[in-house]
C-alpha positions as CSV (number, residue, x, y, z in Angstrom):
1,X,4.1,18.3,58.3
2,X,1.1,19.1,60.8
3,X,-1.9,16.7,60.8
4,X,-3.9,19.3,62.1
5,X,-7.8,18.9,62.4
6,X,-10.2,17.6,60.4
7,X,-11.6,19.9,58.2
8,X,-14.3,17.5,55.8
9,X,-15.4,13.9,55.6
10,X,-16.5,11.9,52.9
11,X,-18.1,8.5,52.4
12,X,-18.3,7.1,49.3
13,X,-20.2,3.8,48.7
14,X,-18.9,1.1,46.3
15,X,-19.4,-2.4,44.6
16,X,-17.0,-4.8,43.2
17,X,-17.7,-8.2,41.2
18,X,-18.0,-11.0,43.1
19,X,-18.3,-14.8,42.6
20,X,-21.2,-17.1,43.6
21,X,-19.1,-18.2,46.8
22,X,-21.0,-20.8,49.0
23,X,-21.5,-20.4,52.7
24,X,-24.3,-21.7,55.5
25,X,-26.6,-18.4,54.8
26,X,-26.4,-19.0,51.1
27,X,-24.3,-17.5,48.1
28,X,-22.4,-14.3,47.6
29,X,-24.3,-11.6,45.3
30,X,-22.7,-10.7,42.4
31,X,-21.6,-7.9,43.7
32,X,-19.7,-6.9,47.1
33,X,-20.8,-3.3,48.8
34,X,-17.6,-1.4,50.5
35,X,-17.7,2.3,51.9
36,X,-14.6,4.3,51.1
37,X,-13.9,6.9,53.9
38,X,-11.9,9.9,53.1
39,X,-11.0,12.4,56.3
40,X,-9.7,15.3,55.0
41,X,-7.4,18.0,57.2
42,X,-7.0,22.0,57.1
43,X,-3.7,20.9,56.2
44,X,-3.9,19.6,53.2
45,X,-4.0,15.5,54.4
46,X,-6.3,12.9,53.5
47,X,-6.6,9.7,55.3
48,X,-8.3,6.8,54.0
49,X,-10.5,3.8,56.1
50,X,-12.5,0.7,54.7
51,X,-15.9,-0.6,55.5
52,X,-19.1,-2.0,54.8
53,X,-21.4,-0.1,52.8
54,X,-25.1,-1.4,54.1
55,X,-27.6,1.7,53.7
56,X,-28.3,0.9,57.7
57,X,-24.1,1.1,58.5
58,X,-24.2,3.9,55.5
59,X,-26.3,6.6,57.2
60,X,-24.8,6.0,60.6
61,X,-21.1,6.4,59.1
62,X,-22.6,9.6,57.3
63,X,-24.0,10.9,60.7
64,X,-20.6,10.3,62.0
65,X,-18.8,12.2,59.3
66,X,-20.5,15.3,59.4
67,X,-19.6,15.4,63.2
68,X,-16.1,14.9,62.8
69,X,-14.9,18.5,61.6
70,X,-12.8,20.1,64.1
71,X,-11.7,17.5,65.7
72,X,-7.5,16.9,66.5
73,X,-6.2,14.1,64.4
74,X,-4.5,12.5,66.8
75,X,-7.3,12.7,69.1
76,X,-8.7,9.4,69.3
77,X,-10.4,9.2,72.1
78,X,-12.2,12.1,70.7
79,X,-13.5,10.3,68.1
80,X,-14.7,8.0,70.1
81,X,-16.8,10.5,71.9
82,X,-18.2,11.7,69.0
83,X,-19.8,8.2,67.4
84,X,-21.1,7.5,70.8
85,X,-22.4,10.9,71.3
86,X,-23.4,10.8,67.2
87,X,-25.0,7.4,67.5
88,X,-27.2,8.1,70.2
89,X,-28.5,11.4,69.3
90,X,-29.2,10.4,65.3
91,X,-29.5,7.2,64.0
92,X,-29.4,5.5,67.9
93,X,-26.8,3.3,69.1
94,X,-28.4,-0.1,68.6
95,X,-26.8,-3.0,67.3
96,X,-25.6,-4.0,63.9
97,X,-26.0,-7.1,61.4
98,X,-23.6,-7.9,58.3
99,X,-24.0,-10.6,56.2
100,X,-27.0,-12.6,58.3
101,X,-24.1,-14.1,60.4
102,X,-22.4,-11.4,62.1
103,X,-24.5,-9.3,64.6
104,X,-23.1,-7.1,67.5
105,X,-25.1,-5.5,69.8
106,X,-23.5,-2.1,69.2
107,X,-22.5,-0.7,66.7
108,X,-20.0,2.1,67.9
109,X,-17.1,0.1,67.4
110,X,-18.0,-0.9,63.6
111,X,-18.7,2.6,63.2
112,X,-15.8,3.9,64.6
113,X,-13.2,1.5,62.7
114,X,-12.9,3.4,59.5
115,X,-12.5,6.4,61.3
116,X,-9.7,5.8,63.2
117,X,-8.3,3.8,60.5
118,X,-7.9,7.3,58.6
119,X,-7.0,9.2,61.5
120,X,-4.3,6.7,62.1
121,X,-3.3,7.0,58.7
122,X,-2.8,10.8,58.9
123,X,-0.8,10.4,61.5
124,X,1.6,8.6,60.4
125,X,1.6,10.7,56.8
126,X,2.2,14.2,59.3
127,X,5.0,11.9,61.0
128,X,6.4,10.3,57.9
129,X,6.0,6.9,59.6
130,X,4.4,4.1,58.6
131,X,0.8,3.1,61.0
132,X,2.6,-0.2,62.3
133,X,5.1,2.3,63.8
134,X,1.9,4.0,65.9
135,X,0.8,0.4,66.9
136,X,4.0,0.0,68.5
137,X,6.6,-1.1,65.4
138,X,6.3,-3.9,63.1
139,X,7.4,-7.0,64.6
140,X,7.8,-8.9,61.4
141,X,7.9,-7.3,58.2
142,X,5.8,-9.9,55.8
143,X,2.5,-10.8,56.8
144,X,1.3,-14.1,55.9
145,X,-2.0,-14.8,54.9
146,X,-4.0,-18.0,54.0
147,X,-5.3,-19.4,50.8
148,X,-9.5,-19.0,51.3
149,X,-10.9,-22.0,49.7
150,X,-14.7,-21.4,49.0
151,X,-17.4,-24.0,47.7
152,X,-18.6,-22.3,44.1
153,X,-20.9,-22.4,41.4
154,X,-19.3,-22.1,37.9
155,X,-20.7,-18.4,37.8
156,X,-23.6,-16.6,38.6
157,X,-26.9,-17.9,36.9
158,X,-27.7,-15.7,33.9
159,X,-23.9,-15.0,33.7
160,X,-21.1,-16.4,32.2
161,X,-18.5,-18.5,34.3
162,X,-15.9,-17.1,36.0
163,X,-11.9,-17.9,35.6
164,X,-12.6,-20.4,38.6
165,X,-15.1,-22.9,37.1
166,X,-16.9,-24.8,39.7
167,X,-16.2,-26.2,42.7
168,X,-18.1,-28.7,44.7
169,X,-15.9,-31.9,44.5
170,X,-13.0,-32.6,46.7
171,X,-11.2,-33.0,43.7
172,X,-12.3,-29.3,42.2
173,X,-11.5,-27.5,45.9
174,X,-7.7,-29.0,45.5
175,X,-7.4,-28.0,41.9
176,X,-8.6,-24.6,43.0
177,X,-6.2,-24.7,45.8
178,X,-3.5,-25.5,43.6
179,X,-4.2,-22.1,41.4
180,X,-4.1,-19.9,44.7
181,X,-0.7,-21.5,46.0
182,X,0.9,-21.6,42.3
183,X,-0.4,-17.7,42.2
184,X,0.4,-16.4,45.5
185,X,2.2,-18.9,47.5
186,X,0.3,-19.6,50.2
187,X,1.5,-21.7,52.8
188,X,-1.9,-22.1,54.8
189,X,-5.6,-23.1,53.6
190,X,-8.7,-22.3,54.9
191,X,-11.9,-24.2,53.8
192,X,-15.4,-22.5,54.1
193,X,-17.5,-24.9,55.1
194,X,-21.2,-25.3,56.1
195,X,-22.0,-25.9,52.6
196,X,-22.6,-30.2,52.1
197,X,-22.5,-32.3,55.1
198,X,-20.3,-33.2,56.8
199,X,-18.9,-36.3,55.3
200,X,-18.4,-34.4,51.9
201,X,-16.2,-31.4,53.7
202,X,-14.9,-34.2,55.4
203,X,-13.1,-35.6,52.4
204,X,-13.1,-32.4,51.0
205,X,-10.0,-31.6,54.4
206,X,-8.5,-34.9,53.7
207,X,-8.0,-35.1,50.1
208,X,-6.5,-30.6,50.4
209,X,-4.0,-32.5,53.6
210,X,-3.4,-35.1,51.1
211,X,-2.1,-32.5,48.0
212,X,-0.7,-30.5,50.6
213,X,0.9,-32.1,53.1
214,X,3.3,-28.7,54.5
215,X,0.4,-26.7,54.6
216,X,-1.7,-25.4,57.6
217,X,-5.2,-26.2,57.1
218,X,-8.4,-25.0,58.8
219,X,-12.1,-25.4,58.0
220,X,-15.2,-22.9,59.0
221,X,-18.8,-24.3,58.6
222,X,-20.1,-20.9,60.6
223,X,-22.0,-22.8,63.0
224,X,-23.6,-25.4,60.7
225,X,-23.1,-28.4,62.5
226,X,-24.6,-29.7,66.6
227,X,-22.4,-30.3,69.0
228,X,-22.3,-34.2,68.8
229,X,-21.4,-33.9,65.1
230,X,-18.8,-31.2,66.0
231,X,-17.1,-33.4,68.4
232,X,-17.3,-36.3,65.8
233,X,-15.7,-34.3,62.7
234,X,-12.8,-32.8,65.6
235,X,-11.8,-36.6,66.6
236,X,-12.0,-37.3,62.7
237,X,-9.6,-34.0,61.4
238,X,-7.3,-34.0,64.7
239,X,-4.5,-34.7,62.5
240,X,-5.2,-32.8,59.7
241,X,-6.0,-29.3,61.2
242,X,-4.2,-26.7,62.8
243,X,-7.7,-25.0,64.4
244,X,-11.0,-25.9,64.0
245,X,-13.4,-22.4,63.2
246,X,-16.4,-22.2,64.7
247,X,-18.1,-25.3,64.4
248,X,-21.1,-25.1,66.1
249,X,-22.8,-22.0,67.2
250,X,-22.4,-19.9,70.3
251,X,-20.1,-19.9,73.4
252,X,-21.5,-22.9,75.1
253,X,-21.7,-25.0,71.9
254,X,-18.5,-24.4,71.5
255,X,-17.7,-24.9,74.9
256,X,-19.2,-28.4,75.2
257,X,-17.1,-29.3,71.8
258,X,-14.2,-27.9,73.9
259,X,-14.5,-30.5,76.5
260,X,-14.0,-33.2,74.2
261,X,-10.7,-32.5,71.8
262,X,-7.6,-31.2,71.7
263,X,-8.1,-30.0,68.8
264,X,-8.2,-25.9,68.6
265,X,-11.4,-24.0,68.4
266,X,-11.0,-20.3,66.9
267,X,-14.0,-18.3,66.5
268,X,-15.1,-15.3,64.5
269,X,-19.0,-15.4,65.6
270,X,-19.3,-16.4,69.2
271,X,-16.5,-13.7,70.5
272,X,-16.6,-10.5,68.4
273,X,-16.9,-7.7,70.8
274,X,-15.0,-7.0,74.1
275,X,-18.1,-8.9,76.2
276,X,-18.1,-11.5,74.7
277,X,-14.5,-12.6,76.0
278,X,-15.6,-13.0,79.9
279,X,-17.9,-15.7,79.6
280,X,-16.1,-17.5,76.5
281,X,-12.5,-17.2,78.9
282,X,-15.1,-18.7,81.9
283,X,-16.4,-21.1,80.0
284,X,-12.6,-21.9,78.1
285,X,-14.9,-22.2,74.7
286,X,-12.3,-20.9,72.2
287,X,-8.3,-21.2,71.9
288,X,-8.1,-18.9,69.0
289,X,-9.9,-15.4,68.3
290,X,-10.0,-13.9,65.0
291,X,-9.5,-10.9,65.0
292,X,-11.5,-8.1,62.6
293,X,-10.7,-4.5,63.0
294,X,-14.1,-3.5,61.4
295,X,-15.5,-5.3,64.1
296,X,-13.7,-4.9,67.1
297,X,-13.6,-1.0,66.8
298,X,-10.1,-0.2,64.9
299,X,-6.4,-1.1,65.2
300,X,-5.5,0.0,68.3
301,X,-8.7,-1.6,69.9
302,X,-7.9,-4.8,68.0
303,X,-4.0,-4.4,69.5
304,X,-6.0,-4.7,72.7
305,X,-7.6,-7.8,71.7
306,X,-4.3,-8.9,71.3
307,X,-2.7,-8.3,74.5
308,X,-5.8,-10.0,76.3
309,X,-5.8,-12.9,74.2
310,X,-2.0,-13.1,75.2
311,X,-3.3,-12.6,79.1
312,X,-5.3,-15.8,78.8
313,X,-2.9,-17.6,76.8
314,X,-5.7,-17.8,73.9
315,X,-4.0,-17.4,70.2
316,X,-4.9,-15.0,67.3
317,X,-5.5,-15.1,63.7
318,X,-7.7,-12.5,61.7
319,X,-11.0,-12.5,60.0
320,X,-11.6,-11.7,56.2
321,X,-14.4,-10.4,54.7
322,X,-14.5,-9.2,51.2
323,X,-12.5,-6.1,51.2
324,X,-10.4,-3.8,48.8
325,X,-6.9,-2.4,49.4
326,X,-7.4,0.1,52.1
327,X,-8.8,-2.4,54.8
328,X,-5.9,-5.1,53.2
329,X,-3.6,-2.1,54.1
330,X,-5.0,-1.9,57.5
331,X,-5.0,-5.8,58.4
332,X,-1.5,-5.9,57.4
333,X,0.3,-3.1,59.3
334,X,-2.4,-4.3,62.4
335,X,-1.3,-8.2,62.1
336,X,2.7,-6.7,61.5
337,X,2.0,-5.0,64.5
338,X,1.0,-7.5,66.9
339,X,3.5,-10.1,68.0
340,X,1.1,-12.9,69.4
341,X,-0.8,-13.0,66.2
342,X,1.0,-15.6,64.8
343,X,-1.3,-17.9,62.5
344,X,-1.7,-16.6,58.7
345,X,-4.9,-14.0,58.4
346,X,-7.6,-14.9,56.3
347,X,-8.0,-12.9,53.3
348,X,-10.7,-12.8,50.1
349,X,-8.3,-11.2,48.1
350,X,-7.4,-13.5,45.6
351,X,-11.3,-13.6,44.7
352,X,-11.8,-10.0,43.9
353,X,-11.1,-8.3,40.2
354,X,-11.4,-4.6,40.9
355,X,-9.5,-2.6,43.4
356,X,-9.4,1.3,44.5
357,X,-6.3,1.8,45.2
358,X,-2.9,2.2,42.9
359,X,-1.0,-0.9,42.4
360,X,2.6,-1.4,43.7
361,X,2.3,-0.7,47.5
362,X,0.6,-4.3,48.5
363,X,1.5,-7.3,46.6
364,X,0.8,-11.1,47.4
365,X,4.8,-12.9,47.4
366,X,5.4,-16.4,49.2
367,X,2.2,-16.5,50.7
368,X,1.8,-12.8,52.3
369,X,2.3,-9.4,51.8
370,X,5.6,-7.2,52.8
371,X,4.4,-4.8,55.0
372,X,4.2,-1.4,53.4
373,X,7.2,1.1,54.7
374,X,5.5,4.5,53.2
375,X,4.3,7.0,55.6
376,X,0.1,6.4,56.7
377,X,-1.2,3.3,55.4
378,X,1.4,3.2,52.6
379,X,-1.4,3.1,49.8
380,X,-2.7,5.6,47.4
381,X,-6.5,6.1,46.5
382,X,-6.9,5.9,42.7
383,X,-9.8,8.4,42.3
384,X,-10.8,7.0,38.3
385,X,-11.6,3.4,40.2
386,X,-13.1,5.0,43.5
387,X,-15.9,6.7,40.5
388,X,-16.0,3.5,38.5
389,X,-16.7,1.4,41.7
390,X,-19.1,4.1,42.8
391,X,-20.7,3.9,39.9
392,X,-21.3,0.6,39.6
393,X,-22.4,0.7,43.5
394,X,-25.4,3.1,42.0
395,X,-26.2,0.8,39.0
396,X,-26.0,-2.7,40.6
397,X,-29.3,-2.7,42.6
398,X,-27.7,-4.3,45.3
399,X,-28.1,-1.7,49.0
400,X,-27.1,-4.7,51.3
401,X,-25.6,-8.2,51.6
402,X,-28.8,-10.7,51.4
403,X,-26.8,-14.0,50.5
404,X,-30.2,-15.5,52.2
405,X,-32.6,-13.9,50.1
406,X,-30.3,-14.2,47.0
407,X,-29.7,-18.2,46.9
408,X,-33.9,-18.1,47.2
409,X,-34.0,-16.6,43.9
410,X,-32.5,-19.6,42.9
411,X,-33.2,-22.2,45.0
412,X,-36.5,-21.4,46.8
413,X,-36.7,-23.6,48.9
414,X,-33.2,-22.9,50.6
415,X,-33.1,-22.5,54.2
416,X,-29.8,-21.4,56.5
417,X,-27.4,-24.1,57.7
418,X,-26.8,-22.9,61.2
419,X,-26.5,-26.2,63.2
420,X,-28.4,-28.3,60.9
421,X,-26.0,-31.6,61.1
């Protein structure tokens, strides 16, 4: 079949329940914002792409896609073109923020990811070939991905709990570890951290190495701890860990704590965009990037990540943030795709309750997902859920992701983490 060109875009903003989920900025909202792109062809196609859903990242993605019509589908580098060109005439290419803890100082490539995530996706549905055949063949065909361990409240204030209950003890994060690997299998865990201080997370690692002694294990406080603390909690987990994520913030934090372990140091806040990797190679402040192909522009661009990582002998795992079945579709034909990313990808999937697309095509078995074979992406938009989640995108309130603002409605007084301990 021809992919032809791209005859109409369309953006659809959504929300999905969340749980009160803990980090160094504060709590999740209730609900998680998600943008559902939909690139449509004179041919009859639809390709599908993943994103976030701020009303600052919405109108630049809705600039974007009423510029896309007539353009080739396998025309990339076109596309390209056409966010820069789009970005700076309308909405201005300046630099984007998600979450309070993730800012680049452009936003093309964040812009462009969705994009190119559908236009790889029709391409590979006018080829009848699956998108980790465009990225240069699948290299293994199930992708393993890590069990995301996440202080918790019990539920939301003003709601009722949530299947998970609490956790806060070391003894509640290893019974909730337990229900992740006894559900999906995993054979890694990741901790987010930056919650407590140190000596609770501390014990938190230990007793999770204790109940899990085969497992990989990895802890991310997002910056909240100083350098001298960092160095202190490395020497402590050397034993325990297989990388230590971002423990203090920026390149020559991290380059200091470098100095003084073994211990791997993987980032997914001091390097997440092309310049950032000169001066953290320079510097030799990180072992392990995470990946993110929202972030780093797309799948091919993140392939390029990859073979520079490989270039400086620096390993590669993959960054998670809360995400439906499209972008899990993505990360997995992306991480299938790459041979040098070898450490399990972090996912939030096991936390989430709604989904957009049909079930069958991605399912969590020993710890990962098989790779889909079908042609595209391999998934299928359910158009009842994309109008229910849209829906409750237009009824929730929420327009942005303020964990900040949203743990001062509860606790007033609360400020940010970052490299408090």
């Amino acid at each position: 079949m021809s992919a032809g060109r791209v005859s109409r875009v369309s953006v659809t903003p959504v929300a999905f329940r969340d749980p009160p989920l803990l980090n160094v900025v504060g709590v999740h909202q209730p609900y998680v914002l998600r943008a559902i792109v939909q690139v449509h062809t004179d041919s009859g196609l639809v390709g599908l792409g993943e994103t976030y859903a701020d009303l600052a990242h919405l109108e630049r993605l809705g600039a974007v896609a009423a510029s896309l019509p007539g353009t080739d589908v396998f025309d990339v580098n076109g596309l390209r073109r056409v966010v820069v060109e789009t970005l700076g005439a309308s909405t201005g290419g300046a630099g984007a923020s998600f979450g309070g803890m993730l800012e680049v100082s452009s936003a093309v490539d964040t812009v462009a990811a969705p994009f190119e995530v559908a236009l790889l996706d029709l391409q590979g549905k006018a080829l009848g070939r699956p998108v980790s055949d465009l990225l240069g063949g699948a290299v293994r065909d199930h992708v393993p991905y890590s069990a995301y361990l996440f202080y918790k409240w019990a539920g939301h204030p003003g709601h009722d709990d949530d299947s998970w209950g609490e956790g806060r003890t070391p003894e509640q994060m290893v019974a909730q570890a337990r229900r992740m690997i006894s559900d999906y299998g995993f054979t890694a865990i990741k901790l987010k951290g930056g919650v407590y201080e140190p000596r609770h997370e501390i014990e938190t690692v230990e007793a999770l190495a204790a109940a899990f002694p085969g497992h990989a294990l990895r802890i991310d406080p997002n910056g909240a701890w100083t350098v001298e603390t960092s160095i202190k909690v490395a020497d402590r987990l050397a034993g325990a860990l297989e990388y230590l994520e971002d423990p203090t913030p920026g390149i020559e934090g991290m380059a200091e704590v470098a100095k003084h372990t073994d211990l791997p140091l993987a980032t997914n806040m001091c390097v997440i965009a092309f310049e950032h990797l000169k001066p953290a190679v320079a510097a030799d402040a990180v072992q392990v990037v995470l990946s993110d192909h929202h972030l780093w522009g797309g799948l091919r661009r993140s392939a390029l990540l990859g073979g520079i990582c490989e270039t400086f002998g620096m390993g590669l795992s993959m960054h998670s943030n809360s995400h439906l079945g499209v972008s899990l579709a993505a990360m997995t034909h992306l991480a299938a795709a790459t041979p040098n990313l070898t450490y399990a990808c972090d996912t939030h999937y096991p936390w989430k309750t709604e989904e957009v697309v049909k079930p069958g095509a991605l399912e969590f078995r020993d710890g990962g997902v098989a790779v889909p074979t079908g042609a595209g992406l391999g998934v299928e938009l359910d158009e009842d859920a994309l109008a229910a989640l849209h829906e409750q995108y237009v009824t929730c309130g929420q327009r942005g992701r303020e964990d900040t603002a949203y743990m001062r409605t509860i606790e007033p007084g609360f400020s940010p983490n970052t490299a408090r301990w």
